[in-house]
C-alpha positions as CSV (number, residue, x, y, z in Angstrom):
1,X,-14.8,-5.7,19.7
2,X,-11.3,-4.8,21.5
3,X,-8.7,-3.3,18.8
4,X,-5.3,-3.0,19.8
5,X,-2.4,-2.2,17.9
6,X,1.5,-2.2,19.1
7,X,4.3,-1.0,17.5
8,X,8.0,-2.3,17.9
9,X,10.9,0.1,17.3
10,X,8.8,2.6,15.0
11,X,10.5,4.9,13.3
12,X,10.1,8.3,12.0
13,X,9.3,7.7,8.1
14,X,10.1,9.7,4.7
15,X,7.6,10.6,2.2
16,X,8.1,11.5,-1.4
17,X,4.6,13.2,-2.0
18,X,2.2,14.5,0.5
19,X,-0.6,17.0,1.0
20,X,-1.6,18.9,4.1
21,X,-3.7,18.0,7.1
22,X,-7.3,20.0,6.9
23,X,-7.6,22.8,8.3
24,X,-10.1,22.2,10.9
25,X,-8.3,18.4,12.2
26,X,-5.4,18.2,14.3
27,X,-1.8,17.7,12.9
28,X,-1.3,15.1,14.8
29,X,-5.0,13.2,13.5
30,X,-4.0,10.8,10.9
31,X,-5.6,11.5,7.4
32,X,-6.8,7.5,7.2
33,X,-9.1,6.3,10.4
34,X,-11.5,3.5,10.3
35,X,-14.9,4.0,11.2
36,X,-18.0,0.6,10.8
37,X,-18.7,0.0,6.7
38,X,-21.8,1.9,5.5
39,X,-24.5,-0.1,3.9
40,X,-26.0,2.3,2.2
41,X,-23.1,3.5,0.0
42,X,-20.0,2.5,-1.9
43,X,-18.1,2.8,-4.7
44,X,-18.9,3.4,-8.4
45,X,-15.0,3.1,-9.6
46,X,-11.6,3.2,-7.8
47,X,-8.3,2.1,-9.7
48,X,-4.1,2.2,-9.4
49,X,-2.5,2.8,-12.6
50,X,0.8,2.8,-13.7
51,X,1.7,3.0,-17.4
52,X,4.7,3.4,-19.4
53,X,4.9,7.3,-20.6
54,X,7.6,7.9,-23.0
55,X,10.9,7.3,-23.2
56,X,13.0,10.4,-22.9
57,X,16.3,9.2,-24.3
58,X,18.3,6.2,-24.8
59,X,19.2,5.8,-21.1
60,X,15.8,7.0,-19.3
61,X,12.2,6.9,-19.8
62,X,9.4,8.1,-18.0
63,X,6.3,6.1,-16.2
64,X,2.9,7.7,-15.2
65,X,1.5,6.7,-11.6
66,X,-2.6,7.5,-11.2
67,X,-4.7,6.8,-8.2
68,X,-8.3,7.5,-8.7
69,X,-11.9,6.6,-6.9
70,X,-15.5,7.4,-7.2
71,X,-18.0,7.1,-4.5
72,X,-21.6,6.8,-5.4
73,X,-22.3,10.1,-3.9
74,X,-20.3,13.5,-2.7
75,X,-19.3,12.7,1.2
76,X,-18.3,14.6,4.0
77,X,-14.4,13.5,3.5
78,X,-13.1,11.3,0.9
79,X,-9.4,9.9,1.0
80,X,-6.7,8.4,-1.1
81,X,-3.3,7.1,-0.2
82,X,-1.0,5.0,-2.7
83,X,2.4,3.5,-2.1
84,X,4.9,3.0,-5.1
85,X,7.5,0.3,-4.7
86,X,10.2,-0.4,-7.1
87,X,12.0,-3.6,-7.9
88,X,11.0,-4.4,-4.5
89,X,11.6,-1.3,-2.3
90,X,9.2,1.6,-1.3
91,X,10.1,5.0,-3.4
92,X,7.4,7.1,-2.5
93,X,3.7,7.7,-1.2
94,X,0.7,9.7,-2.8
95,X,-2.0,11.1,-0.8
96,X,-4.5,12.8,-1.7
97,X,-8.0,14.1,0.5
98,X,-11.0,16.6,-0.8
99,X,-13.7,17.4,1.6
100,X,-17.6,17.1,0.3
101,X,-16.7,15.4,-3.0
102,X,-17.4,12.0,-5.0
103,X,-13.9,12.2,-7.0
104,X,-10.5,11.8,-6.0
105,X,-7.5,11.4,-8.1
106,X,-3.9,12.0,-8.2
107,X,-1.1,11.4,-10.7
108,X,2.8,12.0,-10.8
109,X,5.6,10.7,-13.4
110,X,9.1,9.4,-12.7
111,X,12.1,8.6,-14.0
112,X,13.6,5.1,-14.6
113,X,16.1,3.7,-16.0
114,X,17.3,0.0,-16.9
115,X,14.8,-2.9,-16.2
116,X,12.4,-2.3,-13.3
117,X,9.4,-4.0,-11.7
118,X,6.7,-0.8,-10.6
119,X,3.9,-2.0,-8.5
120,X,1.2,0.4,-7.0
121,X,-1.2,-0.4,-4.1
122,X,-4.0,2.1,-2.8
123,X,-6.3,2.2,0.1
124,X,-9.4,4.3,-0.9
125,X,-11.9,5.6,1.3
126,X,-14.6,7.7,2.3
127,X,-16.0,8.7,4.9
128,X,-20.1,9.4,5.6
129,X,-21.2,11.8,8.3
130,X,-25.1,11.9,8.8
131,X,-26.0,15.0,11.2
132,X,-25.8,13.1,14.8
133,X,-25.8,9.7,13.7
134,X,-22.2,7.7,14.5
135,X,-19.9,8.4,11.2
136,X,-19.8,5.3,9.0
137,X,-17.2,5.1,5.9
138,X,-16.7,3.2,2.2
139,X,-13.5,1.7,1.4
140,X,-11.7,-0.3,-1.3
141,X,-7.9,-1.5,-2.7
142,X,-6.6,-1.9,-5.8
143,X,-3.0,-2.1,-7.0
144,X,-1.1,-2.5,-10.7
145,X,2.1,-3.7,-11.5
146,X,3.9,-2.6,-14.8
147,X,7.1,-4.1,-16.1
148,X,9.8,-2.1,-17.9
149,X,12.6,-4.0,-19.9
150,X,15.1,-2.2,-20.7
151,X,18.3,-4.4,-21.8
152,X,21.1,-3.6,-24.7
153,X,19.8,-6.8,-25.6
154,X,16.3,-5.9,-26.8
155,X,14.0,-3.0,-27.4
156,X,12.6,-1.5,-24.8
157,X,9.3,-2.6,-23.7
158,X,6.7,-2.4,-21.3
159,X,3.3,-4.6,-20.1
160,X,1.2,-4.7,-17.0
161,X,1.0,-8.3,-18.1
162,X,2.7,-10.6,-20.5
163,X,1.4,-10.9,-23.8
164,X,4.3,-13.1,-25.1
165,X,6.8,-15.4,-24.7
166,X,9.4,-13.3,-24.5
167,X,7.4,-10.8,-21.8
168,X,7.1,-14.1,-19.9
169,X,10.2,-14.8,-19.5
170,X,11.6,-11.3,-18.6
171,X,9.1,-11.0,-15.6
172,X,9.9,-14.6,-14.3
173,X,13.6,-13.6,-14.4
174,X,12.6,-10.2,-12.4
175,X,10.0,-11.2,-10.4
176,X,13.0,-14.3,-9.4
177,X,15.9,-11.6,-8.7
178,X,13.6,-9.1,-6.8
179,X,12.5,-11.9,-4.5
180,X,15.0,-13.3,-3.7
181,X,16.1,-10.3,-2.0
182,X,12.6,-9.0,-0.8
183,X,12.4,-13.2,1.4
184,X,15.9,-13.2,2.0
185,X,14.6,-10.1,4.4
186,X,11.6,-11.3,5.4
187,X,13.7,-14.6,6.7
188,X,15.7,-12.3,8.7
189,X,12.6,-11.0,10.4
190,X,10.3,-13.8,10.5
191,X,13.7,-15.7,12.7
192,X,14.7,-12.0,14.6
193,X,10.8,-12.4,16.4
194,X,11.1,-15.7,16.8
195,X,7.8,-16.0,14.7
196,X,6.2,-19.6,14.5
197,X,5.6,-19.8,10.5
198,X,3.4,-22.4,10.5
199,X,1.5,-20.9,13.1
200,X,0.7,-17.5,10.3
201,X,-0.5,-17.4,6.6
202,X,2.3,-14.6,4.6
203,X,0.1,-11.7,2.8
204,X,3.1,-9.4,1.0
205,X,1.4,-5.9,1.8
206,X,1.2,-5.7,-2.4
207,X,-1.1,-8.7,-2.4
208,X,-4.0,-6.9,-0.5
209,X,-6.2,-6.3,-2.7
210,X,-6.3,-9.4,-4.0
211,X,-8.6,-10.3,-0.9
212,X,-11.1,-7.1,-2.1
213,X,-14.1,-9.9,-2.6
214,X,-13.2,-12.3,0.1
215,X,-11.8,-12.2,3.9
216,X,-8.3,-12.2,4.8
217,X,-7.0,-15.5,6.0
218,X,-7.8,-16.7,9.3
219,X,-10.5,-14.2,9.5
220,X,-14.5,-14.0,8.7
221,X,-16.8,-12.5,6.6
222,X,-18.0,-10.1,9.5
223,X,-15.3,-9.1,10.9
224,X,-13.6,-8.8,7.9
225,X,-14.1,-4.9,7.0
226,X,-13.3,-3.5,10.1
227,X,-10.0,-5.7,9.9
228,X,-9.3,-4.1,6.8
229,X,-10.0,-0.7,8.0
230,X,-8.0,-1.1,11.1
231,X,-5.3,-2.7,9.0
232,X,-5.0,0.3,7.1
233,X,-5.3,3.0,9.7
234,X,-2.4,1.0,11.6
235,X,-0.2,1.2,8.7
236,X,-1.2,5.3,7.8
237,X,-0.1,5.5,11.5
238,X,3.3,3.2,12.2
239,X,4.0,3.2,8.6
240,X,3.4,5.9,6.6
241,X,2.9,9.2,9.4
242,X,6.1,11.0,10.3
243,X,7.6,11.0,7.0
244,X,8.5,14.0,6.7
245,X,10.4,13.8,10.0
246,X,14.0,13.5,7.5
247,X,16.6,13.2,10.7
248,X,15.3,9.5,11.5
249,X,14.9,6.2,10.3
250,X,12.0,6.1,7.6
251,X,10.7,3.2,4.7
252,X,11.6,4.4,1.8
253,X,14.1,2.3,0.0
254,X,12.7,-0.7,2.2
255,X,11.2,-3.9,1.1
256,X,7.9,-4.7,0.5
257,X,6.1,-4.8,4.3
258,X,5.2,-8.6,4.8
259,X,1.7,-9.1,6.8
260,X,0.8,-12.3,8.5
261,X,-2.0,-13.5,9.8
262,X,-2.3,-15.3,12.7
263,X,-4.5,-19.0,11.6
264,X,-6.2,-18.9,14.5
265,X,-7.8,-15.5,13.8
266,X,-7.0,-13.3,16.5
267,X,-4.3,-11.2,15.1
268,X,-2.2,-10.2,12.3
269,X,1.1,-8.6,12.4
270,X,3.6,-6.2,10.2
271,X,7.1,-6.7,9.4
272,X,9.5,-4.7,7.6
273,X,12.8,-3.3,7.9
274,X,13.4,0.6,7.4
275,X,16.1,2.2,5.3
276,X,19.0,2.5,8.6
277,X,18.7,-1.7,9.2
278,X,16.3,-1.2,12.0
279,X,13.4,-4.0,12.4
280,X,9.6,-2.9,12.4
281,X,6.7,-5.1,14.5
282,X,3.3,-3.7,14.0
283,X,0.9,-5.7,15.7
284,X,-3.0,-5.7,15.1
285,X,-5.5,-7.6,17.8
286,X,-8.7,-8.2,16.4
């Protein structure tokens, strides 16, 4: 099946947390590349994790970000990358690869202060190499979203999900600030490509793995792993590569990527906006 991708005005990119490139692949290979599902293997456990750690003082506190997977069996390279937005906006990128190993995991803290929306998303895969035979690979999302609430009118607290009254109403007056902003953008790129809405079904790049079990809009059952796959190799490339290039334009600080797919099931396509103002188009044919 043809794969295409095109990028418009893509920029170099920023990353807050990166490990080398093996030694034996090329600098310029990107860590994350799609290759056809293998049926034979999967899985055992992958999760995103972000927790509330302790609070260091009266003005900051300290949250614990964790990306971890399990594949049934040790393979030939396994790979991890997680993206950490804030209130919104990307503020940094784990990654994490081991060669012949089942495990992968990775965990950093940060700083925060005042009330703050954390959400996670990770893309975890492996990939299975059988002497001649063409390399096939596992792969999986997940994603968590932790709320802090930290207001001179109420004790600090913190939940994953509400548990009461109160915690409800302190994420629906987040989650109705943060998007406000985070749509008022998207408007601004949905009408600078002159992009038929009705035409597209809006996926925010957070909401991914909610589509783990079941195929993206507009798309199938078959088709929809290598989709996926290529989804996520596009976005290592275009979106995440080059971030340590710091004399360009890069993501971090931007908005939440918004992906839509195309109803008619032939394409999908990225927007987002990078930290200078300048407009991103990724394009994915399927």
């Amino acid at each position: 099946m043809k794969k295409s991708w095109k990028a418009a005005c893509i920029g170099a990119l920023l990353l807050a947390l990166i490990l080398p490139m093996a030694a034996n692949r090329s600098k310029d290979q990107p860590v994350i590349q799609y290759f056809p599902l293998d049926k034979t293997h999967s899985f055992t456990s992958y999760k995103t994790h972000l927790k509330f750690a302790e609070q260091e003082d009266e003005n900051e506190y300290e949250v614990s970000w964790d990306m971890t997977s399990v594949s049934d069996e040790p393979m030939y390279l396994r790979q991890d990358v997680s993206l950490l937005f804030v209130n919104g906006r990307l503020k940094g990128v784990m990654n994490k690869w081991l060669q012949n190993t089942a495990s992968v995991e990775k965990q950093t803290k940060l700083h925060g202060e005042d009330s703050m929306k954390y959400q996670a998303i990770s893309f975890h895969q492996g990939e299975v190499h059988r002497d001649e035979q063409p390399i096939t690979s596992v792969q999986a999302s997940s994603s968590d979203t932790l709320y802090v609430i930290d207001s001179p009118h109420t004790t600090r607290t913190a939940f994953n999900k509400p548990s009461n009254q109160q915690e409800q109403e302190w994420k629906q007056r987040l989650d109705h600030s943060i998007n406000q902003q985070i749509n008022a953008q998207w408007d601004d790129l949905i009408d600078y490509y002159h992009i038929p809405l009705d035409q597209y079904v809006k996926v925010p790049l957070t909401d991914l793995p909610r589509y783990n079990d079941q195929p993206f809009p507009g798309t199938t059952k078959e088709n929809y792993n290598r989709i996926k796959g290529q989804l996520w190799e596009g976005l290592y490339k275009n979106y995440i590569l080059g971030i340590s290039d710091k004399k360009t334009s890069h993501p971090i600080q931007s908005y939440i990527p918004l992906i839509l797919f195309a109803k008619n099931g032939k394409h999908l396509m990225v927007l987002f906006e990078d930290d200078t103002g300048k407009k991103h188009q990724l394009i994915q044919y399927y």
